[in-house]
PyMOL Python script that loads the backbone (N, CA, C, O; Angstrom):
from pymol import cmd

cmd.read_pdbstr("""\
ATOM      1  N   UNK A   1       0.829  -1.171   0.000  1.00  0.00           N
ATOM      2  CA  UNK A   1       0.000   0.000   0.000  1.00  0.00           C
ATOM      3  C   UNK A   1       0.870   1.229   0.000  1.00  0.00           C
ATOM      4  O   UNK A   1       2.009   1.052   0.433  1.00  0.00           O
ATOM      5  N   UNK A   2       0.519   2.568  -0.445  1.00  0.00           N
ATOM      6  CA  UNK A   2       1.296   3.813  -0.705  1.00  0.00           C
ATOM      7  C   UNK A   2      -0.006   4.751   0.146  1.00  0.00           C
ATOM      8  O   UNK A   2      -1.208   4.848  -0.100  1.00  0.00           O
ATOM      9  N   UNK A   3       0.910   5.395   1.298  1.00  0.00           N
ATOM     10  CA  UNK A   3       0.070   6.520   1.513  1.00  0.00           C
ATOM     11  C   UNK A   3       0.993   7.769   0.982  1.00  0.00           C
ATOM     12  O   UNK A   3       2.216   7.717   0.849  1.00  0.00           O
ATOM     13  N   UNK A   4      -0.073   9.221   0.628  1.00  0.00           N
ATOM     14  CA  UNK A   4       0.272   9.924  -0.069  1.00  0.00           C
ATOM     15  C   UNK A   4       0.772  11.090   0.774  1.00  0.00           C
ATOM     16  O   UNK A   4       1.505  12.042   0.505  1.00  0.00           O
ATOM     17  N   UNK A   5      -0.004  10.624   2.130  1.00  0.00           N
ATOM     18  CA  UNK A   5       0.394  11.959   2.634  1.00  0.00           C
ATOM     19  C   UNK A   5       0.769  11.354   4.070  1.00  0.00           C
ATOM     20  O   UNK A   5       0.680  10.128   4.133  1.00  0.00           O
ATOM     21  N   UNK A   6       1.288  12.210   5.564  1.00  0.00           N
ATOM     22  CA  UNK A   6       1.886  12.294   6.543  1.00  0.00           C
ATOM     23  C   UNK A   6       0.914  11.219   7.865  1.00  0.00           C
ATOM     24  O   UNK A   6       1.393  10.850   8.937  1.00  0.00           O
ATOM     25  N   UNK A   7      -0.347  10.953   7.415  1.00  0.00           N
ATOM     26  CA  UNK A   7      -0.919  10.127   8.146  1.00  0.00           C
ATOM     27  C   UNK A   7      -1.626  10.923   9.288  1.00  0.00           C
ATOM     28  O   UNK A   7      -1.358  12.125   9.287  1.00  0.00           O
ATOM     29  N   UNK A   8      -2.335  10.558  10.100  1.00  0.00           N
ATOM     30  CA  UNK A   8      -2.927  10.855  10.830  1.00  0.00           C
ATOM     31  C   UNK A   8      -2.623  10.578  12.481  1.00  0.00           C
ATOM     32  O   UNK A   8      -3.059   9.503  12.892  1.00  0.00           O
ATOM     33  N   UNK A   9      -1.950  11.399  13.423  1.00  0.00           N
ATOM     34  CA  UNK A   9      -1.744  10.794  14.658  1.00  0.00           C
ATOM     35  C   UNK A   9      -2.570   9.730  15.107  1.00  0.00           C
ATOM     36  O   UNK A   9      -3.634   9.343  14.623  1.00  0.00           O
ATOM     37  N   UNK A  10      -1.854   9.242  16.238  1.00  0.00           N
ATOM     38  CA  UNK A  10      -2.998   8.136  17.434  1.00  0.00           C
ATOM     39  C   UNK A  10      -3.553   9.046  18.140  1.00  0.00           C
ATOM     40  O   UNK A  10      -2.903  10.075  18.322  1.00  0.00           O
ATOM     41  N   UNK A  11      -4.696   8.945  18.644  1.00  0.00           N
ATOM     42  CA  UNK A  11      -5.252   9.401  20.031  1.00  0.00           C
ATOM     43  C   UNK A  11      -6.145   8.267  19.926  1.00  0.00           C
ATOM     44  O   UNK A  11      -6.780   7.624  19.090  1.00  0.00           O
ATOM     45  N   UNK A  12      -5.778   8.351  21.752  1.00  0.00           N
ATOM     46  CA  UNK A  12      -6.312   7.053  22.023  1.00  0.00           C
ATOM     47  C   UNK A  12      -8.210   7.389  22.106  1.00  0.00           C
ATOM     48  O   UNK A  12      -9.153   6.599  22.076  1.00  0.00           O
ATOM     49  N   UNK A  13      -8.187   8.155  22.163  1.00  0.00           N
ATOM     50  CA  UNK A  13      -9.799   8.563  21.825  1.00  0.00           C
ATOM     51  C   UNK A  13     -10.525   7.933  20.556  1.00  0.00           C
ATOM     52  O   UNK A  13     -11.739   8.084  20.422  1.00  0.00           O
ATOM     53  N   UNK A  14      -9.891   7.338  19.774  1.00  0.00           N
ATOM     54  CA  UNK A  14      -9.988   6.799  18.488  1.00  0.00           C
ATOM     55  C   UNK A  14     -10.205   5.133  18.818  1.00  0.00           C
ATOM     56  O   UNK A  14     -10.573   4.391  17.908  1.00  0.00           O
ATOM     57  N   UNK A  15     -10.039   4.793  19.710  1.00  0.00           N
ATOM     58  CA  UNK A  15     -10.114   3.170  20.231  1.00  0.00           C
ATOM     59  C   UNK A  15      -9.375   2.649  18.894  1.00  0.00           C
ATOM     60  O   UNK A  15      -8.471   3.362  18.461  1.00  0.00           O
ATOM     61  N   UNK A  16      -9.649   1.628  18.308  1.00  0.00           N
ATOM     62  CA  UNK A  16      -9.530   0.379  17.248  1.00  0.00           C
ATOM     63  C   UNK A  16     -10.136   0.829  16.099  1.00  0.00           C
ATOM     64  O   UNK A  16     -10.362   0.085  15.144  1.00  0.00           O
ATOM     65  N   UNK A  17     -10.469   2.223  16.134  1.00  0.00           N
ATOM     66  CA  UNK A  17     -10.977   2.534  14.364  1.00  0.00           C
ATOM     67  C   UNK A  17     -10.058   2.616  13.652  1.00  0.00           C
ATOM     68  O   UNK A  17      -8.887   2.711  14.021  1.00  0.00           O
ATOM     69  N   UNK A  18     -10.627   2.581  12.040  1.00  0.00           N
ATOM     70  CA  UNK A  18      -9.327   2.651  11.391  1.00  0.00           C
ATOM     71  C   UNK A  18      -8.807   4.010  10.950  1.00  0.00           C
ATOM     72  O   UNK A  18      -9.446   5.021  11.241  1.00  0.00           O
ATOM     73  N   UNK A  19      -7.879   4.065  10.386  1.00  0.00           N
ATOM     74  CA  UNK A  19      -6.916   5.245  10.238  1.00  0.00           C
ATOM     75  C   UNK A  19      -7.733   5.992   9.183  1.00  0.00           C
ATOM     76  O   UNK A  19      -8.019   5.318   8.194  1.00  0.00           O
ATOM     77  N   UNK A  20      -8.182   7.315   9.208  1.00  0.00           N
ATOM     78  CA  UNK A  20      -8.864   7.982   8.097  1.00  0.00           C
ATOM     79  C   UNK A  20      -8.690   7.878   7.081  1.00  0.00           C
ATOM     80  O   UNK A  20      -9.547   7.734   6.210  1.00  0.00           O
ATOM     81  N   UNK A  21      -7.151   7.943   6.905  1.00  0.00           N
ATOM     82  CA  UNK A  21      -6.723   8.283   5.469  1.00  0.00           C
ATOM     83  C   UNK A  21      -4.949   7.618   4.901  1.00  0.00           C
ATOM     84  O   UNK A  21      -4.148   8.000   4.048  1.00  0.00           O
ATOM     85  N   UNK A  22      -4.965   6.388   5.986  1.00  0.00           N
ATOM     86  CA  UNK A  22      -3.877   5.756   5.350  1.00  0.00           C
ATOM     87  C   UNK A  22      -3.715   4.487   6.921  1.00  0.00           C
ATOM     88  O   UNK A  22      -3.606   4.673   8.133  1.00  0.00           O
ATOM     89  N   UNK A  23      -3.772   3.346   6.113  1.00  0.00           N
ATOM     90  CA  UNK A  23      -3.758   2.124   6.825  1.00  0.00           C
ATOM     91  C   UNK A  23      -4.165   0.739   6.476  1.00  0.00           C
ATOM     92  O   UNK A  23      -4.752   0.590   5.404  1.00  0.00           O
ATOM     93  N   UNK A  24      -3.974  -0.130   7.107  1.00  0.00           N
ATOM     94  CA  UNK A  24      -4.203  -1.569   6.834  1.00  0.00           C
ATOM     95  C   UNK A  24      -4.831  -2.664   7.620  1.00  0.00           C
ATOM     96  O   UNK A  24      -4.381  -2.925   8.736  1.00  0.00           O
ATOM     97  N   UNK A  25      -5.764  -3.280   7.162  1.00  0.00           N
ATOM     98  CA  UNK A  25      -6.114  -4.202   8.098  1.00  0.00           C
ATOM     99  C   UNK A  25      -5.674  -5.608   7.246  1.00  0.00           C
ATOM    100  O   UNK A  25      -5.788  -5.821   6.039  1.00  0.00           O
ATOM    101  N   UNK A  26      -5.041  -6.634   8.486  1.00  0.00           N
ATOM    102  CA  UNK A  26      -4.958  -7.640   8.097  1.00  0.00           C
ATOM    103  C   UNK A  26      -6.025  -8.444   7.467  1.00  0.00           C
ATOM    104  O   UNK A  26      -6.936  -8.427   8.295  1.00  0.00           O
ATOM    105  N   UNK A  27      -6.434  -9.197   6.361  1.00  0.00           N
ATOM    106  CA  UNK A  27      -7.669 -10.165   6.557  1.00  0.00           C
ATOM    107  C   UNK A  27      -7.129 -11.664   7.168  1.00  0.00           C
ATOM    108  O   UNK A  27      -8.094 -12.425   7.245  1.00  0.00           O
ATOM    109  N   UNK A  28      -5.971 -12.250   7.585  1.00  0.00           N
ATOM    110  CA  UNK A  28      -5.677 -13.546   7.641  1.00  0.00           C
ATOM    111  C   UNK A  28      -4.830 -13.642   8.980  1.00  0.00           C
ATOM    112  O   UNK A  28      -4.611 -12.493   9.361  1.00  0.00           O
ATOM    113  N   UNK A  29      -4.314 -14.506   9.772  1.00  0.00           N
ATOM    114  CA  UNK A  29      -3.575 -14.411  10.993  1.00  0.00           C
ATOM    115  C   UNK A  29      -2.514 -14.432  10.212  1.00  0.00           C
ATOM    116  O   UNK A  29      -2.655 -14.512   8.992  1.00  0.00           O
ATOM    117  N   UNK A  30      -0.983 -14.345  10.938  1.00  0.00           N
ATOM    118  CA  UNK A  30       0.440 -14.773  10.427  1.00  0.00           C
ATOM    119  C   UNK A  30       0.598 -15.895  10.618  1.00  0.00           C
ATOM    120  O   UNK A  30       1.736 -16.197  10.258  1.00  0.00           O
ATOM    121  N   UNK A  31      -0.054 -16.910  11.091  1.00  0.00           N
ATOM    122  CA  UNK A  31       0.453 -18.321  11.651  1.00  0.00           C
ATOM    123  C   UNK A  31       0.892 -19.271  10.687  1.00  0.00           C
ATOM    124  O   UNK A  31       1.475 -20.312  10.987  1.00  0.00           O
ATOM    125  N   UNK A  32       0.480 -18.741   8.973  1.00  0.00           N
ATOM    126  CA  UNK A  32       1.032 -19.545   8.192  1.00  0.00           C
ATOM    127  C   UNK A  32       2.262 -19.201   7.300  1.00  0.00           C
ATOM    128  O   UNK A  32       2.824 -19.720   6.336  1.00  0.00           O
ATOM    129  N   UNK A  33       2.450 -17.884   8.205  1.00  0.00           N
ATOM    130  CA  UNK A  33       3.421 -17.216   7.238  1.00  0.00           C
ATOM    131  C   UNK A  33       5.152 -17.511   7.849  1.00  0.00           C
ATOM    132  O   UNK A  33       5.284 -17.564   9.072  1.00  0.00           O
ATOM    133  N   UNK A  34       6.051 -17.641   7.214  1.00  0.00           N
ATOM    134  CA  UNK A  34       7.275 -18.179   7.793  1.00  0.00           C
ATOM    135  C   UNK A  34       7.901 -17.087   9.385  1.00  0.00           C
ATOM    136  O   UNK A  34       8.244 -15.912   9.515  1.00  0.00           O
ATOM    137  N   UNK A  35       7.779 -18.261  10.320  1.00  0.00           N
ATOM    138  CA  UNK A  35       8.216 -17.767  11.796  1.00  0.00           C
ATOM    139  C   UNK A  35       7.049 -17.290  11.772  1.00  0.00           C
ATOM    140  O   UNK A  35       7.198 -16.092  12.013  1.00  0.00           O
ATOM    141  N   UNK A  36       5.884 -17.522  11.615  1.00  0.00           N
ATOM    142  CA  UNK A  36       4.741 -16.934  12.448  1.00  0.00           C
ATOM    143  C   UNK A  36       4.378 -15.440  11.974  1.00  0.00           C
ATOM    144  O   UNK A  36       3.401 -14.718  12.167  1.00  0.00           O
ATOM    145  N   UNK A  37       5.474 -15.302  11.336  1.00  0.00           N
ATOM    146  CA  UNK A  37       5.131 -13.290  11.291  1.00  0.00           C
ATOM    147  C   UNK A  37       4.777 -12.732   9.771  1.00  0.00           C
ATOM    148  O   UNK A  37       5.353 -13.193   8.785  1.00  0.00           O
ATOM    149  N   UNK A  38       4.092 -12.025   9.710  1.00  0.00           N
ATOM    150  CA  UNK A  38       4.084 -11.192   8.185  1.00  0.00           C
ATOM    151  C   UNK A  38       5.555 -10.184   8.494  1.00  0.00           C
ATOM    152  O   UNK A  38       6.127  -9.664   9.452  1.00  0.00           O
ATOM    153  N   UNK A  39       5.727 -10.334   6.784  1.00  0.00           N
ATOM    154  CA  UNK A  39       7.309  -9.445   6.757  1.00  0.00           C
ATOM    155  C   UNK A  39       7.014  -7.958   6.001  1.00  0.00           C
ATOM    156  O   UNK A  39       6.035  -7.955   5.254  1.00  0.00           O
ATOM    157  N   UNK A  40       7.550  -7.066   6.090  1.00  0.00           N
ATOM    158  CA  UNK A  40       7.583  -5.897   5.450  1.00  0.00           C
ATOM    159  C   UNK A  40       8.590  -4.556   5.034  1.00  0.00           C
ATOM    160  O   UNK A  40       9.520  -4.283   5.793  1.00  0.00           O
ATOM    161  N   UNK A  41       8.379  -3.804   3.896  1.00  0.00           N
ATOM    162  CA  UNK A  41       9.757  -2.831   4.215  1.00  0.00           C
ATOM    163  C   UNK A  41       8.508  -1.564   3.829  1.00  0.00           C
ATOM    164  O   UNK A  41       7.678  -1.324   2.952  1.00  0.00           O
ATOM    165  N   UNK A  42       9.030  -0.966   5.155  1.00  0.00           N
ATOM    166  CA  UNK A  42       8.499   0.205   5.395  1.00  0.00           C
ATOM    167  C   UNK A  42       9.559   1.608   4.978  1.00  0.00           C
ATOM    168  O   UNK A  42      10.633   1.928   5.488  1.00  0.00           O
ATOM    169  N   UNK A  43       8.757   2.283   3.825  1.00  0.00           N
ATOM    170  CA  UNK A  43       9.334   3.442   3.035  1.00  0.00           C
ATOM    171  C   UNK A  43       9.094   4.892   2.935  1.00  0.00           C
ATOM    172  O   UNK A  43       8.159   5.257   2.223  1.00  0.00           O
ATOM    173  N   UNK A  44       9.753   5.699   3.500  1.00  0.00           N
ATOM    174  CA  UNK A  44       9.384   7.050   3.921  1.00  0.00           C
ATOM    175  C   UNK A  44      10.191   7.597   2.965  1.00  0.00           C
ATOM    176  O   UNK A  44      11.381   7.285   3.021  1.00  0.00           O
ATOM    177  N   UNK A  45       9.752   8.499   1.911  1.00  0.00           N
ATOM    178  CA  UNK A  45      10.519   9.628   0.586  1.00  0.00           C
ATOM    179  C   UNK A  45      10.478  10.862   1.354  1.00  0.00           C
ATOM    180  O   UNK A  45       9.696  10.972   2.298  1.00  0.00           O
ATOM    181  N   UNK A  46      11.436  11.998   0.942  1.00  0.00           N
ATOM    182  CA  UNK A  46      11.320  13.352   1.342  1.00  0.00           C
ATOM    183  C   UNK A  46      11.959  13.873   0.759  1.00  0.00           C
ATOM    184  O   UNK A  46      13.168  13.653   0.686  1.00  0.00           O
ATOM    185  N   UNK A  47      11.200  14.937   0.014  1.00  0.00           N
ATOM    186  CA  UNK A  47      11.961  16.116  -1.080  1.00  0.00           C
ATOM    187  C   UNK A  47      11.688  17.363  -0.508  1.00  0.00           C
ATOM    188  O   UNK A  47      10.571  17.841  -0.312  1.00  0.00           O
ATOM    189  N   UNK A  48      12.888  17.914  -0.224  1.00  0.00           N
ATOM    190  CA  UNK A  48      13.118  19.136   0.239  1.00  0.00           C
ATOM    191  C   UNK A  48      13.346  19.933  -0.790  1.00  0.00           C
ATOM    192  O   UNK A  48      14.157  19.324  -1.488  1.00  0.00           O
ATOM    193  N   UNK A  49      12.992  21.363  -1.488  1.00  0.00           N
ATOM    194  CA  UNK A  49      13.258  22.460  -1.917  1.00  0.00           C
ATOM    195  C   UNK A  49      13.808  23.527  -1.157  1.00  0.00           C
ATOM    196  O   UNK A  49      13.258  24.221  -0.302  1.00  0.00           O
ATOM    197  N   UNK A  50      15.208  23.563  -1.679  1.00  0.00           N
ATOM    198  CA  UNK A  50      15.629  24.425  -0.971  1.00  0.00           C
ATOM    199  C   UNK A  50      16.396  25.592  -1.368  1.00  0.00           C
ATOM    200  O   UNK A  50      17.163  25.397  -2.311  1.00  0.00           O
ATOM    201  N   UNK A  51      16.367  26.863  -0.828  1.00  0.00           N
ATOM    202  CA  UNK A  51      16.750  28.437  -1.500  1.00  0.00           C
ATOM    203  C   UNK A  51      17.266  29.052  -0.703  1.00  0.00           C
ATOM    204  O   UNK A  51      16.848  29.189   0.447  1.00  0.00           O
ATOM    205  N   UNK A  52      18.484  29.641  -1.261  1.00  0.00           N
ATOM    206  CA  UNK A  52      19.598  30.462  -0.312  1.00  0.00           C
ATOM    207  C   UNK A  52      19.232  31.859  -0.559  1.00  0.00           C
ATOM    208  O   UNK A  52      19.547  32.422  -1.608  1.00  0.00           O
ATOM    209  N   UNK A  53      18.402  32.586   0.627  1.00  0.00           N
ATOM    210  CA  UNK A  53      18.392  33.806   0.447  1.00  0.00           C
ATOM    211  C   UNK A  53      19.039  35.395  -0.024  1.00  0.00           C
ATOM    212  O   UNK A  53      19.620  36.036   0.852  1.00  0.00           O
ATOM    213  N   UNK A  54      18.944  35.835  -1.068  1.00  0.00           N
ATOM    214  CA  UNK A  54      19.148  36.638  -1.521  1.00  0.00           C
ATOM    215  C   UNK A  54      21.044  36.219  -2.369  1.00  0.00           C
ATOM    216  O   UNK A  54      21.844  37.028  -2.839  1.00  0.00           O
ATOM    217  N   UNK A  55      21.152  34.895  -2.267  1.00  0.00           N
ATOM    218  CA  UNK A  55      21.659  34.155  -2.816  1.00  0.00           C
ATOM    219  C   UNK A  55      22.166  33.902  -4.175  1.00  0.00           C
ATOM    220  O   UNK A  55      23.212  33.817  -4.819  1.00  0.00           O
ATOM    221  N   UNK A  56      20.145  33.779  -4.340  1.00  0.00           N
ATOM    222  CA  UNK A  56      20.173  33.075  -5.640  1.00  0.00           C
ATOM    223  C   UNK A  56      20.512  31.701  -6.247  1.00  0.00           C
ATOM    224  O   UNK A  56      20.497  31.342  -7.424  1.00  0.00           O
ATOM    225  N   UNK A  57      20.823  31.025  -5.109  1.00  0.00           N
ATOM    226  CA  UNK A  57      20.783  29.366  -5.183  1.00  0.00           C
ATOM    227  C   UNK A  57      19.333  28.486  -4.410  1.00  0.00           C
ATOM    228  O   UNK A  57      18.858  28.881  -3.345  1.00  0.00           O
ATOM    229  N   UNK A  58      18.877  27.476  -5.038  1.00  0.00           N
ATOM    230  CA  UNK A  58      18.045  26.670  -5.288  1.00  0.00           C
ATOM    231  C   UNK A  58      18.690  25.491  -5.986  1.00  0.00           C
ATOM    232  O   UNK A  58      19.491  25.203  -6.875  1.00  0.00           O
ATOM    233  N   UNK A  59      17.798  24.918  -4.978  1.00  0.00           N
ATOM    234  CA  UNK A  59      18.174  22.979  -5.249  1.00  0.00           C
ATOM    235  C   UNK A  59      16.947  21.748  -4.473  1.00  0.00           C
ATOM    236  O   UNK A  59      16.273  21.570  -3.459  1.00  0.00           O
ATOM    237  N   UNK A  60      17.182  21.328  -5.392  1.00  0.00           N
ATOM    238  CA  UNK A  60      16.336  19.592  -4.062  1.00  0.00           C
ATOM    239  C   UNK A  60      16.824  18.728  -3.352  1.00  0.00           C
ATOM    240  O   UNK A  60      17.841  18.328  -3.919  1.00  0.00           O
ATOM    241  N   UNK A  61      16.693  18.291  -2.566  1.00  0.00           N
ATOM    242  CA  UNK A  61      17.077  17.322  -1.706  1.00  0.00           C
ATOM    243  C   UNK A  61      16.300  16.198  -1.917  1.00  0.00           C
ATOM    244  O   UNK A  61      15.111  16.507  -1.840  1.00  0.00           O
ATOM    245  N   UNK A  62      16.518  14.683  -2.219  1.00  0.00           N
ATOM    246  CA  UNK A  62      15.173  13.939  -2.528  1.00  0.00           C
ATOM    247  C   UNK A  62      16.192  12.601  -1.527  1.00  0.00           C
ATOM    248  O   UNK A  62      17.244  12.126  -1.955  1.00  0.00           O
ATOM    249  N   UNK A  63      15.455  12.157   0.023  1.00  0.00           N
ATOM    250  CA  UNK A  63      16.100  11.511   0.730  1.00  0.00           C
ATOM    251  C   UNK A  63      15.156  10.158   1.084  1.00  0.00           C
ATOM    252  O   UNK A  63      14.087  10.354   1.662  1.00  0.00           O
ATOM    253  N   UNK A  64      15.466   9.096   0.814  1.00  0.00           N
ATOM    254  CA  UNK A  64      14.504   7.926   1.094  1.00  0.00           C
ATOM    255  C   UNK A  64      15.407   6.851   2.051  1.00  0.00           C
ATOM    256  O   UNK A  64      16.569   6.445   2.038  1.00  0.00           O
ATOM    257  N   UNK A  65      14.354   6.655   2.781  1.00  0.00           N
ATOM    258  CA  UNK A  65      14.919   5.431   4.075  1.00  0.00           C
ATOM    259  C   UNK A  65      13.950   4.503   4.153  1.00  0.00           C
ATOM    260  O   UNK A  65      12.812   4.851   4.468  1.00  0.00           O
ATOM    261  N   UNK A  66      14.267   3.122   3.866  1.00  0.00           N
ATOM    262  CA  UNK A  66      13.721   2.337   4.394  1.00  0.00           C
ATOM    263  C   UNK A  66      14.002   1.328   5.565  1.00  0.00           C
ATOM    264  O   UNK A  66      15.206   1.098   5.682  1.00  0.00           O
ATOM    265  N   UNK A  67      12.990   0.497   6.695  1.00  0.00           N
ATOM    266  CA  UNK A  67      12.967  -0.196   7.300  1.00  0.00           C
ATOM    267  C   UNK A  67      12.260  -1.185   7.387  1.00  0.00           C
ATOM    268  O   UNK A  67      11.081  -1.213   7.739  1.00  0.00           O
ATOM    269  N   UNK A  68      13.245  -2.474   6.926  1.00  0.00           N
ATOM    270  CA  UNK A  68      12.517  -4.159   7.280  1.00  0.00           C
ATOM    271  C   UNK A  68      11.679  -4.452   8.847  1.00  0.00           C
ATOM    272  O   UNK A  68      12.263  -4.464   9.931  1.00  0.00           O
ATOM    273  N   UNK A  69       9.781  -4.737   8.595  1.00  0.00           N
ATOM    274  CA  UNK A  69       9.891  -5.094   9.674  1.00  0.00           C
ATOM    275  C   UNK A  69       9.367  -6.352   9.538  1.00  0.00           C
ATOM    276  O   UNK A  69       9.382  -6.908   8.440  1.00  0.00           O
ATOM    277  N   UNK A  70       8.750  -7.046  10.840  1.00  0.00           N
ATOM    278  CA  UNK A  70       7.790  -8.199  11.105  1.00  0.00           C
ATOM    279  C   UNK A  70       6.775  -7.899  11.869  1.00  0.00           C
ATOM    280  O   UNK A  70       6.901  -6.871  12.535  1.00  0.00           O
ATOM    281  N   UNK A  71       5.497  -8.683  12.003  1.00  0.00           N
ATOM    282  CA  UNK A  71       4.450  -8.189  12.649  1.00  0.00           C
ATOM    283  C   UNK A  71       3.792  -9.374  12.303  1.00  0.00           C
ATOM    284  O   UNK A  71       3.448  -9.787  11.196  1.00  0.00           O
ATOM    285  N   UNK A  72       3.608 -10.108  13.999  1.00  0.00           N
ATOM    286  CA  UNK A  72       2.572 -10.902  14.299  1.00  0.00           C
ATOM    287  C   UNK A  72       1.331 -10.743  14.409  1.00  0.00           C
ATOM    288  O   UNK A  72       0.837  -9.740  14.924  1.00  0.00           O
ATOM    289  N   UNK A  73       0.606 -11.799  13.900  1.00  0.00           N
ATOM    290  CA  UNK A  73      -1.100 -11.093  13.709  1.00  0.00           C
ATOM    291  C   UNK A  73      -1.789 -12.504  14.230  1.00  0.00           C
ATOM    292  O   UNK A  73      -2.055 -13.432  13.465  1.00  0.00           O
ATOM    293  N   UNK A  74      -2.003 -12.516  15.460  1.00  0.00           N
ATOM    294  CA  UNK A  74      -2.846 -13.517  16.240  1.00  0.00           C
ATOM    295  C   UNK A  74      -3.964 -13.471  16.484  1.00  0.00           C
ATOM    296  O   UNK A  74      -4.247 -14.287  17.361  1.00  0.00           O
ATOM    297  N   UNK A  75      -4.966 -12.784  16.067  1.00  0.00           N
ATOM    298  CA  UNK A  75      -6.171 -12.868  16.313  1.00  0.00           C
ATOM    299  C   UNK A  75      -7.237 -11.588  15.216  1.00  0.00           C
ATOM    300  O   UNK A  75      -7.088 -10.370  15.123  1.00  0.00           O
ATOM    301  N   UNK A  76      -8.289 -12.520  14.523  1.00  0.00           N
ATOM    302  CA  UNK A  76      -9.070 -11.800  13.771  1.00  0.00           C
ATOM    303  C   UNK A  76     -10.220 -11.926  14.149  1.00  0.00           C
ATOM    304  O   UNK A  76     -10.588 -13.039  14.525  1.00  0.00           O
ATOM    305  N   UNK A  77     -11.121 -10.824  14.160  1.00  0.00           N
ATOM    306  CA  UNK A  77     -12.451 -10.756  14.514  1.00  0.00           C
ATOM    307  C   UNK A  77     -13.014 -10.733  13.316  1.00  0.00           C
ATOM    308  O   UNK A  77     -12.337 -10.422  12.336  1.00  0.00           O
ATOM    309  N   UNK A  78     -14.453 -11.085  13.197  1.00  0.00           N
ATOM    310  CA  UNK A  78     -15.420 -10.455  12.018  1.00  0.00           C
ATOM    311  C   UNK A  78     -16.673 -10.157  12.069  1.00  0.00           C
ATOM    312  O   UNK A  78     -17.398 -11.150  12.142  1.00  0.00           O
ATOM    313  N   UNK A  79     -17.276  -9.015  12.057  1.00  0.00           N
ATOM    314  CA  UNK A  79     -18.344  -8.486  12.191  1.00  0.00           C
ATOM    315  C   UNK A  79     -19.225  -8.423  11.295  1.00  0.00           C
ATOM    316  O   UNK A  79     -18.765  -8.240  10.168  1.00  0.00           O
ATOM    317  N   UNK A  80     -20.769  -8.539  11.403  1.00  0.00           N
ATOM    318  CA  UNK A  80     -21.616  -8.537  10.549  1.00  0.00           C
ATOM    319  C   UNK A  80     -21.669  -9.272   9.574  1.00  0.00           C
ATOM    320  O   UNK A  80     -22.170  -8.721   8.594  1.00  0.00           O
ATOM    321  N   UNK A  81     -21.348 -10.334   9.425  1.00  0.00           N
ATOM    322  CA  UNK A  81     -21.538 -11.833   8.411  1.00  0.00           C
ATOM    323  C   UNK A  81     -21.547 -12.878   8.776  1.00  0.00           C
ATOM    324  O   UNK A  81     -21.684 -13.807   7.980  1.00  0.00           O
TER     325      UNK A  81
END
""", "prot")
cmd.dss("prot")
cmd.show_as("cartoon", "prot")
cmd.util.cbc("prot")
cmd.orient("prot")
């Protein structure tokens, strides 16, 4: 999945709903997936524009990091079916 934009904080006032505008729900447990866990690489881009005042220099910065994770998923509910 690609979110487009910065996401939406937690507050815990939000209980277990889902994320407005960028998120995932599992449909399956991990128990069949190797070591129990779903695997993933999590990817954050950032392009900076940047201008040296009265300068007259301008440039981009375009910086990407990613991080391998895992995430156990032991239990699915299902509502209304």
């Amino acid at each position: 999945m690609t979110c487009t934009g910065p996401g939406t904080p937690y507050a815990a006032s939000r209980g277990m709903a889902e994320s407005p505008d960028c998120g995932h729900r599992y449909k399956a447990t991990s128990a069949r997936s190797p070591g129990g866990k779903y695997q993933g690489t999590a990817t954050s881009t950032w392009s900076i524009d940047w201008a040296v005042t009265g300068g007259g220099q301008t440039g981009q910065l375009t910086e990407v990091r990613q991080s391998a994770f895992t995430v156990a998923v032991g239990e699915l509910q299902v509502l209304g079916q």
